[in-house]
C-alpha positions as a printed Julia matrix, in Angstrom:
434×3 Matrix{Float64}:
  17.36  76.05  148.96
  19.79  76.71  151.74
  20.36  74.7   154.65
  17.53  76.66  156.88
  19.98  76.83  160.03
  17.78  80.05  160.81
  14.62  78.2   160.77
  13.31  76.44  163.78
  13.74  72.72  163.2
  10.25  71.38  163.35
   8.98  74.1   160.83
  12.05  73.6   159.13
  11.28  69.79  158.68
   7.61  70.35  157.92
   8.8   72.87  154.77
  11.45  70.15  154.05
   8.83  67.68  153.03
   6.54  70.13  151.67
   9.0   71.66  148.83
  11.11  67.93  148.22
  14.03  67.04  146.12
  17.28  66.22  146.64
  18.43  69.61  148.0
  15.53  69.31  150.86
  16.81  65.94  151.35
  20.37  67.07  151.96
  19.55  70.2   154.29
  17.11  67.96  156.07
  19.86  65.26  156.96
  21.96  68.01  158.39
  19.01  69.41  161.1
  17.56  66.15  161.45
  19.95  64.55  163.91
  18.21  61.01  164.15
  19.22  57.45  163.84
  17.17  55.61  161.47
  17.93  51.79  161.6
  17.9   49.7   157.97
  15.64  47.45  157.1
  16.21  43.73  156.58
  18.3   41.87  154.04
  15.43  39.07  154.16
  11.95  40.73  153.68
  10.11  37.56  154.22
   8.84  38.51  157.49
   6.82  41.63  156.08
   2.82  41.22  156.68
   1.2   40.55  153.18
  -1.44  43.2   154.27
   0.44  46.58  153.0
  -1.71  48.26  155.77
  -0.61  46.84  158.94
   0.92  49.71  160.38
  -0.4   49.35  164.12
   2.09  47.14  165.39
   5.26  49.04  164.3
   3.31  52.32  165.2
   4.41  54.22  168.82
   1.59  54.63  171.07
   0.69  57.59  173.14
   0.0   57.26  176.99
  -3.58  56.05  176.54
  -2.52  53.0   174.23
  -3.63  54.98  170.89
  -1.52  53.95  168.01
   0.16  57.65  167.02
   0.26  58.21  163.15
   3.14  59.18  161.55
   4.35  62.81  161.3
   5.14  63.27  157.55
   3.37  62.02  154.64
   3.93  62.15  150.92
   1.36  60.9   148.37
   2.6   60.53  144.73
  -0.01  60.12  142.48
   1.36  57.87  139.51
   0.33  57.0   135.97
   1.16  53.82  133.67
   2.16  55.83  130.68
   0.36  53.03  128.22
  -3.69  51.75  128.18
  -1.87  48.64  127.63
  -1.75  45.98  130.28
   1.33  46.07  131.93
   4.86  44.21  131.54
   6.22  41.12  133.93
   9.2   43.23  132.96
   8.07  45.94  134.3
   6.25  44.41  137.47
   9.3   43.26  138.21
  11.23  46.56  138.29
   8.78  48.5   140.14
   8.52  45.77  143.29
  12.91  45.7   143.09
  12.63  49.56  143.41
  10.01  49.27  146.17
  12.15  46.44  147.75
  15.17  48.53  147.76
  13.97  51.85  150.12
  12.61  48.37  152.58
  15.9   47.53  152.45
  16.98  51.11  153.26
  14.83  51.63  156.24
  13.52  49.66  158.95
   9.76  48.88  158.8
   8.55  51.55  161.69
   7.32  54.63  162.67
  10.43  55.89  163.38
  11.44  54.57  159.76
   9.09  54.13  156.46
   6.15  52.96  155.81
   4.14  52.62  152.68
   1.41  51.4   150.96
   0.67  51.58  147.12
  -2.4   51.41  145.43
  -4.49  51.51  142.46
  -7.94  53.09  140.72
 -10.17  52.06  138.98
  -9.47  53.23  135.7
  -6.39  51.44  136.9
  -8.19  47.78  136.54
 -10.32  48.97  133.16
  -7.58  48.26  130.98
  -8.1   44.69  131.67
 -10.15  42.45  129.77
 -11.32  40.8   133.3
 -13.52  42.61  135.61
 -12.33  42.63  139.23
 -13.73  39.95  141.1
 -16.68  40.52  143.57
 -14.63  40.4   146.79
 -13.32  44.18  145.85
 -15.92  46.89  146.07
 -14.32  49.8   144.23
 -16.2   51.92  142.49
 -15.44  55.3   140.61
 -15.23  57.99  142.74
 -18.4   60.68  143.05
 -19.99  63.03  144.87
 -21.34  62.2   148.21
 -23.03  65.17  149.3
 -26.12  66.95  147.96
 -23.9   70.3   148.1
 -20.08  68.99  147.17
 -19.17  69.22  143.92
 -15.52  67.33  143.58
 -13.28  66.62  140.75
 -12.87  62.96  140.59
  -8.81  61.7   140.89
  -8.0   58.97  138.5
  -4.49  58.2   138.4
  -3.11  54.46  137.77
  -1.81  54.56  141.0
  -0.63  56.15  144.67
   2.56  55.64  146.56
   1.99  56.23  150.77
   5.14  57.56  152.3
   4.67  57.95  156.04
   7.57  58.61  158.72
   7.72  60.24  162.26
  11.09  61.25  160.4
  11.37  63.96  157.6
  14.42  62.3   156.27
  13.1   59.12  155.69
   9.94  60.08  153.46
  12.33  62.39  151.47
  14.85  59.9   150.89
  12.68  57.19  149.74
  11.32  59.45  147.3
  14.63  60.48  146.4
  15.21  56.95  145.49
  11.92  56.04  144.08
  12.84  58.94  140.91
  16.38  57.27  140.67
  17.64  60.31  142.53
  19.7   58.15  144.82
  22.13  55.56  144.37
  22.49  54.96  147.92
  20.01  56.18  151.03
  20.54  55.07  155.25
  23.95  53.67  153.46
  22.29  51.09  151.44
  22.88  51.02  148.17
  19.38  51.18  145.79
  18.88  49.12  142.92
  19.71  50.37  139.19
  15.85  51.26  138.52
  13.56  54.09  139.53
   9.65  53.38  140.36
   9.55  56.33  137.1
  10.81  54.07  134.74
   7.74  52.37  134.53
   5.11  54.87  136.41
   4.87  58.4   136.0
   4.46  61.25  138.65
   1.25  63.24  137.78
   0.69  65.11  141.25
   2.62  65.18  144.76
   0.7   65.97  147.8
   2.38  66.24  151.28
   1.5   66.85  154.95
   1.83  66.39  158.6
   0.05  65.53  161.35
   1.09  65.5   165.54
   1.47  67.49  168.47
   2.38  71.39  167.62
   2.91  70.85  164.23
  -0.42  72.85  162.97
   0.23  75.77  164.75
   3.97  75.92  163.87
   2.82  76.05  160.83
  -0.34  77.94  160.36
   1.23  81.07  159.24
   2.19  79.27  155.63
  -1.27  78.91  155.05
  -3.94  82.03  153.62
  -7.09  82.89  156.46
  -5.34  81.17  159.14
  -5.35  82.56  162.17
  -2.39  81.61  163.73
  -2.99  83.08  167.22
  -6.24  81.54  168.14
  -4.35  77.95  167.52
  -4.11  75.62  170.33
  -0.18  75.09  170.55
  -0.17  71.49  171.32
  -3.09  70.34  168.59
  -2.36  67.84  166.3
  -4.87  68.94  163.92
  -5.87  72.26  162.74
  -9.07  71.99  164.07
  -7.46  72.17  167.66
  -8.68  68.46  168.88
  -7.4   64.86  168.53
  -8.03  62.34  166.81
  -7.8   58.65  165.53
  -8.93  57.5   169.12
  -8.7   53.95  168.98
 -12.3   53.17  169.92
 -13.32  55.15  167.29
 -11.35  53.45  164.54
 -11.8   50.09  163.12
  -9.19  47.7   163.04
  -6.91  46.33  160.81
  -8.72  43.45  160.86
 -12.12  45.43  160.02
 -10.93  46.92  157.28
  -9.06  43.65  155.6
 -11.37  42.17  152.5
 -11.37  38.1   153.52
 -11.75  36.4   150.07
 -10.61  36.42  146.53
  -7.46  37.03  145.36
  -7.13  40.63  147.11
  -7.19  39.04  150.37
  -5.21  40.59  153.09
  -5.83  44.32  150.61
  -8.09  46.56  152.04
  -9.58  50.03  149.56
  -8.76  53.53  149.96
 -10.27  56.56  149.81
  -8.32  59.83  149.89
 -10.22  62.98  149.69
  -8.78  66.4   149.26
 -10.79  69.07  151.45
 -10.03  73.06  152.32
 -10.82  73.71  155.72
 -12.21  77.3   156.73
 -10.09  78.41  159.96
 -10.64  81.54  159.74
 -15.2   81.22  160.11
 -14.01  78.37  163.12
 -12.03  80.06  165.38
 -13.13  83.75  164.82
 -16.95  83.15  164.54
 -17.55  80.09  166.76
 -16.04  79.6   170.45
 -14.66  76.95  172.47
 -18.55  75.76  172.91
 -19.5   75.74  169.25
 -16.49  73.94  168.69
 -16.72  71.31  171.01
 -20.34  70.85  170.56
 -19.83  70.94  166.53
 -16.41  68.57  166.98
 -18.13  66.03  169.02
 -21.56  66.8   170.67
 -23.44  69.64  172.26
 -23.23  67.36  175.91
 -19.49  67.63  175.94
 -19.39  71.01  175.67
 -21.99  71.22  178.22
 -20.51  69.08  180.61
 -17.03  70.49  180.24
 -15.77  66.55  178.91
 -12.97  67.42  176.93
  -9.63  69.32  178.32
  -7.35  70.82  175.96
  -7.65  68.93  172.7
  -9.07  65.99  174.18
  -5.76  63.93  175.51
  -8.29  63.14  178.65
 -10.59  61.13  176.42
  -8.15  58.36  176.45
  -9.05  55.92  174.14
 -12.83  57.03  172.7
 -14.15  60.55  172.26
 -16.92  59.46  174.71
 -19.85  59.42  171.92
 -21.73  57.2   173.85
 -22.7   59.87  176.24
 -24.14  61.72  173.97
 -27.69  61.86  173.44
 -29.0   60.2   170.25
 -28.66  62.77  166.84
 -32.69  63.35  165.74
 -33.1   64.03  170.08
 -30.01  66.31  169.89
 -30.85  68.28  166.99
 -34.55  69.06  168.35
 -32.99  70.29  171.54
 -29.94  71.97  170.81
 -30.37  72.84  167.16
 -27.07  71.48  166.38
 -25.33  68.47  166.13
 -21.7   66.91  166.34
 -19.57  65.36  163.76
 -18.35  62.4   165.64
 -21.63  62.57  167.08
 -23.24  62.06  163.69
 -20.46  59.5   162.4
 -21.16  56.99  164.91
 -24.05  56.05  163.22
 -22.35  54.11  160.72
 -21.23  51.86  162.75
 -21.48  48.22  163.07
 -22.21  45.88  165.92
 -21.48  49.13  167.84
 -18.11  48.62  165.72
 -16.53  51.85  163.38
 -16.19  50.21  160.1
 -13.31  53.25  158.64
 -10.08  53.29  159.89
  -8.47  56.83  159.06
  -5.16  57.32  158.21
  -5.73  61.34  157.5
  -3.33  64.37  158.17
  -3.06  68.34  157.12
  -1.63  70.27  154.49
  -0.51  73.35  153.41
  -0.48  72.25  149.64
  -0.98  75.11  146.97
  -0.87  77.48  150.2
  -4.25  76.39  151.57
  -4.97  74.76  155.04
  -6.63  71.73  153.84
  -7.03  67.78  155.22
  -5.74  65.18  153.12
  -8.98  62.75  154.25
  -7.21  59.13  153.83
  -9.55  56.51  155.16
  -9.35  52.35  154.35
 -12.64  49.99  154.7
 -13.37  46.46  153.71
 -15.32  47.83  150.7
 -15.4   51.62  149.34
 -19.09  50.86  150.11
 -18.27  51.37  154.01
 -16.68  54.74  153.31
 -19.54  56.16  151.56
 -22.13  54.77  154.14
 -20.17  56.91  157.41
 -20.02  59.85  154.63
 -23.75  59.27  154.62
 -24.03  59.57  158.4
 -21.48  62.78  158.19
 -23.83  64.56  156.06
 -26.97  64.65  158.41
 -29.28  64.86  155.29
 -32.3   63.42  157.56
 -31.33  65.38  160.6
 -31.32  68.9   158.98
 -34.49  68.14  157.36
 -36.47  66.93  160.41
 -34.91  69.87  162.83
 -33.96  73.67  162.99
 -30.26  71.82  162.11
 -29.3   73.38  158.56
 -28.07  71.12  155.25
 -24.57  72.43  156.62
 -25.02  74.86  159.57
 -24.61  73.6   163.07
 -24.45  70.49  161.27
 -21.05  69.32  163.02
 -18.01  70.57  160.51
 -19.9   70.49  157.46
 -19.6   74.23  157.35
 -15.91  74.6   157.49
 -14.68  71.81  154.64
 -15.03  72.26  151.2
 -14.69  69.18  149.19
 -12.2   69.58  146.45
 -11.35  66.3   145.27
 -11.67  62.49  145.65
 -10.46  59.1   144.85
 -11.07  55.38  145.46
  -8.25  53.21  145.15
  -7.27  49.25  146.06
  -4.63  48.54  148.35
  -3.92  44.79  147.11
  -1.77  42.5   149.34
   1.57  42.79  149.66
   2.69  40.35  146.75
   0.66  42.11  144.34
   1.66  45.49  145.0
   3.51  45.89  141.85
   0.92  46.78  139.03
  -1.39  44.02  139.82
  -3.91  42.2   136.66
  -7.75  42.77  137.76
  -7.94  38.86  138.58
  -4.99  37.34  139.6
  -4.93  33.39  140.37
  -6.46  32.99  144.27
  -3.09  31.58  145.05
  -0.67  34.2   142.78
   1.41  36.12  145.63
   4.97  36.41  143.52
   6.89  36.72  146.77
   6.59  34.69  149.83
   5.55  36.9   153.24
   4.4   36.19  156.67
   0.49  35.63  156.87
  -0.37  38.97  159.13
């Protein structure tokens, strides 16, 4: 790879992450021209919940937490049914210790999360207790037909800076002895797990459409310039998300953990921006009254901190009138004391050459997840209107469901290949109570 001096720097970055290794990781350091403080010598201050990114998050002008640019997943196996080592416990949470060390806790610098399946926990003699609802993944759509993803385990690497996701890899594989100038420990995370799939993406302002053209049936000149999406609007308003807090299981021994679900969809581009206009889009995106009423400007940065679904009229009403209906419009049905019970932590790809949304969402229970899938899907609305299974039936049309998973994000002391019922009290490392 050579040191892309040719290539502008943000698509530069973006391909950076995308292709990986050591040699990305040294061109990127040379374009990147950023900063990035260390972390701590003394981790104790860490919140036991792994998912407590808000606070160290940046926030844009409405007060909405902004997610990080870059994200890696690395999907990991335990290469034995066994259950697993102290011994090797031990060397996975001094590995994960060591990039903490390496960079400070932030959006400018790393965060992670690492969690486990299912067939994970079956290798135990104990079932998990009731607190965690995780079941095996499956399909959750009358017309999706997924492959379910099973791996032991998945690593989170998130950063608003290329560098830092690449060199935390770097030193996750034993690549690097030393990354930010701290020195790693003599261990790699694959001496005890084993890398079965990478996925990578981005997410923020301009990135989409400074990289459409390395995606097939994109079409790159109908892209707003400024989206953070591919489908041109924002998201993760933070009225429309549910908190940390929301999403934190309360009891057991998983307290402070939340679950995961990560879905792998292929978005169709080309059938959204050449067949439908700026109406269809907005009314499909949110509801058919915002595109009536001319609501949302640009890709929404006017919306401050909710995408205004309460102004819209209810679904089965919609659906009768308009003949189509919106996908935030739709989704708000799920909630909860007029609470969203999913908080999503999603971002786009151009994996395998596809556009495509790496769906990451965490819930209390996988239970919550599949219940706001249920309201996505409109089942009751395209049966009881001229609204179709999938057509006009917000963005059902344009995603193809390719894979998904359900994983447990346990609390930060039992990060490192946790047993399916640990001790109510067992947290191997002392952390703040966040």
């Amino acid at each position: 790879m050579t040191d892309g001096r040719d290539i502008p720097r943000r698509d530069f970055l973006k391909s950076a992450v995308a292709i990986g290794g050591t040699a990305a990781f040294s061109a990127c350091l040379g374009r990147e021209e950023v900063d990035v403080p260390t972390g701590p010598s003394d981790l104790s201050s860490y919140p036991r919940r792994q998912h407590a990114w808000n606070s160290v998050l940046p926030t844009d002008d409405a007060g909405n937490p902004t997610a990080p640019r870059h994200r890696i997943l690395l999907l990991l196996d335990y290469p034995s049914d066994s259950v697993p080592t102290d011994s090797d416990r031990e060397s996975m949470e001094t590995v994960l210790q060591g990039i903490e060390h390496a960079y400070e806790r932030s959006g400018k610098g790393l965060l992670l999360t690492v969690s486990y399946s299912r067939a994970y926990f079956d290798r135990f003699d104990e079932d998990l207790p009731e607190s965690v609802d995780l079941p095996a993944p499956n399909a959750l759509a009358p017309f999706e037909n997924p492959e379910f993803d099973a791996p032991d385990a998945v690593v989170h690497l998130a950063s608003n800076t290329a560098q830092v996701v690449l060199g935390a890899e770097e030193a996750l594989k034993g690549n690097k002895s030393t990354v930010n100038g701290v020195d790693q420990p003599n261990a790699a995370l694959t001496d005890v797990l084993e890398i079965v799939e990478r996925r990578t993406g981005f997410v923020g302002d301009g990135l989409p459409a400074k990289n459409a053209d390395e995606a097939e049936g994109v079409p790159a000149d109908k892209f707003p310039e400024d989206a953070p999406l591919f489908m041109g609007f924002k998201s993760g308003f933070k009225k429309n998300q549910a908190s940390e807090d929301r999403v934190t299981i309360q009891a057991g021994p998983f307290a402070r953990g939340t679950t995961q679900h990560i879905s792998k969809l292929q978005l169709n581009l080309n059938q959204w921006y050449n067949q439908d206009d700026r109406w269809q889009r907005e009314a499909k995106m949110f509801c058919p009254y915002h595109a009536e009423n001319d609501v949302i400007e640009g890709t929404g940065d006017n919306l401050g901190t909710s995408s205004k679904i309460d102004d819209c009229k209810p679904v089965d009403e919609t659906a009768r009138e308009m003949g189509v209906v919106g996908h935030s419009q739709k989704s708000a049905a799920a909630r909860e004391n007029d609470n969203p019970i999913i908080l999503r932590r999603d971002f786009n790809s151009t994996d395998g050459g596809q556009a495509g949304l790496h769906f990451l969402a965490l819930q209390r229970g996988i239970g919550d997840f599949e219940k706001t899938r249920k309201a996505m899907n409109g089942t009751d609305v395209s049966e009881q209107s001229a609204v179709g299974q999938r057509n006009n039936n917000g963005i059902l049309q344009y995603i193809r469901t390719e894979r998904r998973g359900n994983y447990l994000v346990p609390p930060r002391g039992l990060r490192a290949l946790p047993p399916a019922k640990p001790a109510d009290n067992t947290q191997k490392v002392t952390y703040a109570s966040s």
